[in-house]
Each structure stands twice: as C-alpha cells, then as structure tokens.
C-alpha positions in Angstrom: 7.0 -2.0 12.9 3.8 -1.6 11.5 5.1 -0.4 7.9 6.8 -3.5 7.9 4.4 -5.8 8.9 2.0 -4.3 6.5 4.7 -4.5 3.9 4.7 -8.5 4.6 0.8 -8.8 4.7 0.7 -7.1 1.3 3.5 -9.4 0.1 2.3 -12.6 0.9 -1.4 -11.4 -0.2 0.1 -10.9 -3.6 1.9 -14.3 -3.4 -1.2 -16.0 -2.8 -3.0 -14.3 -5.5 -0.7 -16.0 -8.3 -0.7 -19.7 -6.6 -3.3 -21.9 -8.2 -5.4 -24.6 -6.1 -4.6 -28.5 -6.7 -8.5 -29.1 -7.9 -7.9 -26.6 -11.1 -4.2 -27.9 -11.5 -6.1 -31.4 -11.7 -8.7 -30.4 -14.0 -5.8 -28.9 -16.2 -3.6 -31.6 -16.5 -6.4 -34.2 -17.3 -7.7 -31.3 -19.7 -4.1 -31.9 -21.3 -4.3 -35.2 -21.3 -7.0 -35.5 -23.1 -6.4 -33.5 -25.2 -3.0 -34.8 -26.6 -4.4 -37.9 -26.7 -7.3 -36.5 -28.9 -4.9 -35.2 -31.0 -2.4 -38.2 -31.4 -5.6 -40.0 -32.3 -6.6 -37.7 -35.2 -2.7 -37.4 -36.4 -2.6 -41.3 -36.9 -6.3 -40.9 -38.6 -6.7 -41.0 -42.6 -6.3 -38.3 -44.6 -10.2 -37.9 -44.6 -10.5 -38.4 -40.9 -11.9 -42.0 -40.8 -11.2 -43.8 -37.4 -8.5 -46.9 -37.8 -7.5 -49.6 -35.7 -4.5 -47.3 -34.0 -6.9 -44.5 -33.6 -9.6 -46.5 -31.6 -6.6 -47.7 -29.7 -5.0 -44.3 -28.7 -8.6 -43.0 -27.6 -8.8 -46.4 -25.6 -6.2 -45.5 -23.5 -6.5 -44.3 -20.1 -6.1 -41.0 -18.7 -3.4 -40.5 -16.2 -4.3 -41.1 -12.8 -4.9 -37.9 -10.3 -1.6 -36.9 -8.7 -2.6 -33.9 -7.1 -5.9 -35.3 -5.6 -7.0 -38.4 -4.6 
C-alpha cells in the first residue's frame, strides 16, 4: 500500500514539474505577440529598413488581450 501510494506521489510530483503557470504562459504569448507583430512590421519595411505608412500601422496595433489572466 505504501509502494503504491509512493509510486502516485512520485507520479503526480513529476507531472507537476512539467505544467507551466498561467502568469509565464501570459508573458509568453504576449512575448509572441509582439514579436510577430515586430516582425510583420519590418517584412513590409523598405529594403533599407525605413519605417512606412503600413509599418507604423502594424506596430500600432494592439496586443492581444490576456486570456489566461485577468
């Protein structure tokens, strides 16, 4: 009996381990966020990197609100 509920202790203990809290999957995704939304804006830039009217107009754009926090 005790094997076995060791067994489950040790189990769920390693389960937990890998499981990531909703404050860093927050900061993640709005990490992501931002980033693809710097990126779009430098695809859509000039060749030499000057800022255009559809540049400034990406990095206007909002990030996504919170989903996993309030």
């Amino acid at each position: 009996m005790e094997c076995e509920l060791a067994a489950a202790r040790a189990d769920r203990e390693h389960i937990l381990s890998r499981m990531v809290t909703r404050t860093v999957a927050e900061e993640a995704r709005q990490r992501a966020a931002a980033g693809m939304r710097e990126k779009a804006a430098a695809i859509v830039e000039g060749p030499d990197g000057v800022p255009n009217v559809l540049s400034d107009a990406i990095d206007k754009l909002p990030l996504p609100r919170p989903r996993f926090t309030n």
